[in-house]
C-alpha positions as CSV (number, residue, x, y, z in Angstrom):
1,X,4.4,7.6,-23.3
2,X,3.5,8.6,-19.2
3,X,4.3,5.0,-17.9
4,X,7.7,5.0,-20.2
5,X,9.2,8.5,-19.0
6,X,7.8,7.4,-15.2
7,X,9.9,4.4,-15.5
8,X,13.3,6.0,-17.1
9,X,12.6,8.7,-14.4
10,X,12.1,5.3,-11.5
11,X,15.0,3.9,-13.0
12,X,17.8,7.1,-12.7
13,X,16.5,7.4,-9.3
14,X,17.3,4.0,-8.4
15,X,20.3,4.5,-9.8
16,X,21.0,8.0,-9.1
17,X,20.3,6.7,-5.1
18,X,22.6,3.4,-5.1
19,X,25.4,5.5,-6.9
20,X,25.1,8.0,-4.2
21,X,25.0,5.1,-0.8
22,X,27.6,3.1,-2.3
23,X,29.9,5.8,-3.2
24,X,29.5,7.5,0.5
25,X,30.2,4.1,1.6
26,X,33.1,3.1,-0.5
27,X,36.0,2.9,2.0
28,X,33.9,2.0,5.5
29,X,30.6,0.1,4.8
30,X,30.0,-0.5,1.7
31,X,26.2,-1.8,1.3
32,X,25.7,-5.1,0.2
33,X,22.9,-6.1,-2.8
34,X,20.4,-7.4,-0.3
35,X,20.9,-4.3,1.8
36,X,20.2,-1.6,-1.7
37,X,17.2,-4.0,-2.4
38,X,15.9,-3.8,1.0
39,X,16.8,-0.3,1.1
40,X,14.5,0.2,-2.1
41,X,11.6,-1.8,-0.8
42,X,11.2,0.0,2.2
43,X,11.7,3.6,0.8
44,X,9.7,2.9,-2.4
45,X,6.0,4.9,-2.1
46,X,5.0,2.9,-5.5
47,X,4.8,-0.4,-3.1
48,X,3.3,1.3,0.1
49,X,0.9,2.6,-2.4
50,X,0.0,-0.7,-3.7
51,X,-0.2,-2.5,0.1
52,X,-2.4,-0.1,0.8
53,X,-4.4,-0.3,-1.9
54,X,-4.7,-4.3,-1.3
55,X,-5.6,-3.6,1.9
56,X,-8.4,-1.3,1.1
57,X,-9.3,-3.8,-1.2
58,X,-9.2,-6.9,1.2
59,X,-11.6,-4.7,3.3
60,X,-14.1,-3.9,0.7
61,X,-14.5,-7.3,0.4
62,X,-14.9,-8.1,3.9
63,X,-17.7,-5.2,3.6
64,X,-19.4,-6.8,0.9
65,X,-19.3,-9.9,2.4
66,X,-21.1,-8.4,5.6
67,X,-24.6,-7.8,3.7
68,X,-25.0,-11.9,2.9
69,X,-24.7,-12.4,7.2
70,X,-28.1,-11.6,9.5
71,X,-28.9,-8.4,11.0
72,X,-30.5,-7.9,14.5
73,X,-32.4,-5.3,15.0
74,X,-34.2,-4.0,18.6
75,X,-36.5,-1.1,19.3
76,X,-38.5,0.1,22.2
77,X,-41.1,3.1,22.5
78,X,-42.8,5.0,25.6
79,X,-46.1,6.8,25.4
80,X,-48.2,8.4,28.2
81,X,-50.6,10.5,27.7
82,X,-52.8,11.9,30.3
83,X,-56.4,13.2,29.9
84,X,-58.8,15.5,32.5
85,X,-62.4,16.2,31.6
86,X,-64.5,19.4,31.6
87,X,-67.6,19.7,32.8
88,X,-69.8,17.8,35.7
89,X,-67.4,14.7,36.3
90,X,-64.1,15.7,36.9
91,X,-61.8,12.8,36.3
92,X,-58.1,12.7,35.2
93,X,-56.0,9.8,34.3
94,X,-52.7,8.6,32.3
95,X,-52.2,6.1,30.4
96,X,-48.6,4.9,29.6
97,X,-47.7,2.2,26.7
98,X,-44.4,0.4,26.3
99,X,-43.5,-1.7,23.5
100,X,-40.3,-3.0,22.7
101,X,-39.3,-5.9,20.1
102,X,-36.2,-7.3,18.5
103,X,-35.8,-8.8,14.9
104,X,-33.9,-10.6,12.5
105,X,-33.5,-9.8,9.4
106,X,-31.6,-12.7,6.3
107,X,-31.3,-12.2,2.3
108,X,-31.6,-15.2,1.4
109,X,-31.2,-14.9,-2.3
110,X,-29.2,-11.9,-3.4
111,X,-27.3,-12.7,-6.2
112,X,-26.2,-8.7,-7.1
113,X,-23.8,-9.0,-4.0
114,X,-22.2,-12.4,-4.9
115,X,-21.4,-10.7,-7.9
116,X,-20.2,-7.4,-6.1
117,X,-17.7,-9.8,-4.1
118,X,-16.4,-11.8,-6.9
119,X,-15.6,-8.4,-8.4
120,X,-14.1,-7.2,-5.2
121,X,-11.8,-10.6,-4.8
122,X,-10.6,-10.2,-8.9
123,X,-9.8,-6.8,-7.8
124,X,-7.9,-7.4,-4.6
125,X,-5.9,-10.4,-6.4
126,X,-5.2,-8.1,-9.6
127,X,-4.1,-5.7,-6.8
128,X,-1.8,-8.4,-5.3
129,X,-0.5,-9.3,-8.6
130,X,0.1,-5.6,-9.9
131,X,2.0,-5.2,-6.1
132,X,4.6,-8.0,-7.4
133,X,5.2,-6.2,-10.5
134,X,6.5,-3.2,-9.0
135,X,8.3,-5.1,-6.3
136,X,10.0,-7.4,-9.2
137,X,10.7,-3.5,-11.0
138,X,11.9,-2.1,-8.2
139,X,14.8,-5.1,-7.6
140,X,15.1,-5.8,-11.0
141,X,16.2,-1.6,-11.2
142,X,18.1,-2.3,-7.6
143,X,20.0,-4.7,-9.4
144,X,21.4,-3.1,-12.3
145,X,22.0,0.3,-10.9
146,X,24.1,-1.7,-8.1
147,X,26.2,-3.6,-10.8
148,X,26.3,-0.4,-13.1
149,X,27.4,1.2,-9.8
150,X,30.3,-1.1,-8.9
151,X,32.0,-1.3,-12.9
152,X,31.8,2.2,-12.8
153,X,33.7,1.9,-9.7
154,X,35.9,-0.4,-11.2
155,X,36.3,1.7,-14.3
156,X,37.5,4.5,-12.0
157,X,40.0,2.2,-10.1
158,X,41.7,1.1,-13.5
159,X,41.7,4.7,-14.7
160,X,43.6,5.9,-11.5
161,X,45.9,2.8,-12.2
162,X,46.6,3.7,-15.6
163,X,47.2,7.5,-15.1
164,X,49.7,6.5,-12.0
165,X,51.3,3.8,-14.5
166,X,51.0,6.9,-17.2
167,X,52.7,9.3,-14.9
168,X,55.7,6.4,-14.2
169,X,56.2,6.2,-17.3
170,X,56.7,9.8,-18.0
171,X,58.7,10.0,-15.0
172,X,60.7,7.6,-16.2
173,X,61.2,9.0,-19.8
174,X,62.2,12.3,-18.4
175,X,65.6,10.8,-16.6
């Protein structure tokens, strides 16, 4: 019941907001269909929603894919330590250690994260596909509020003709 009253409510503001730029534009520039749908498409937060959502979901599975390639690792540790005896024989000395190694690391066999990124791709083509929907919506709703726009123009042009032809008329009668 939501998605149905979102989508009457999409719908009158499509055609709420072509009524309202063709009608300011009826005597100088008068926007063209391709204009209202490009218009839409760039001012629509329903699509920038969805690109950024396949976006985010292109990167998750670039992150994904990350934990199948090798990981270097490095370390490195310093230790001195110094000593003086008590007693007869006085002696002191230090002693200083330094190690320091690098690493490589491969899963060669993880099959939870092949399943992770097949997961990830469904997602970010089920995200691709669900961003033409709305974009087919959005000009599917560009389209009709522009034609509903332009007969209700029309409509209004024959009215005025037929109230000037009225008022003739009347005129006319009256001599």
């Amino acid at each position: 019941m939501q998605c149905l009253i979102k989508l009457i409510i999409q719908s009158f503001s499509v055609f709420l907001s072509v009524s309202i730029l063709c009608a300011q534009n009826t005597h100088s520039n008068i926007l063209t269909l391709t204009e209202c749908i490009r218009l839409a498409k760039d001012n629509n937060p329903d699509i920038h929603a969805a690109k950024s959502y396949i976006a985010y979901s292109k990167a998750r599975v670039k992150e994904l894919k990350s934990v199948l390639y090798p990981s270097i690792y490095s370390y490195g540790s310093l230790s001195r330590s110094g000593y003086e005896s008590r007693g007869d024989i006085k002696s002191t000395g230090y002693s200083t250690v330094f190690s320091a190694g690098m690493g490589l690391d491969q899963n060669i066999l993880d099959v939870s994260s092949y399943y992770r990124i097949a997961a990830a791709k469904r997602d970010n083509n089920s995200q691709k596909l669900e961003s033409l929907r709305i974009i087919q919506q959005v000009t599917s709703n560009v389209i009709k509020s522009y034609y509903a726009t332009a007969t209700s123009q029309q409509k209004v042009l024959l009215a005025e003709e037929s109230v000037q032809f009225s008022q003739k008329i009347l005129e006319l009668t009256r001599e």
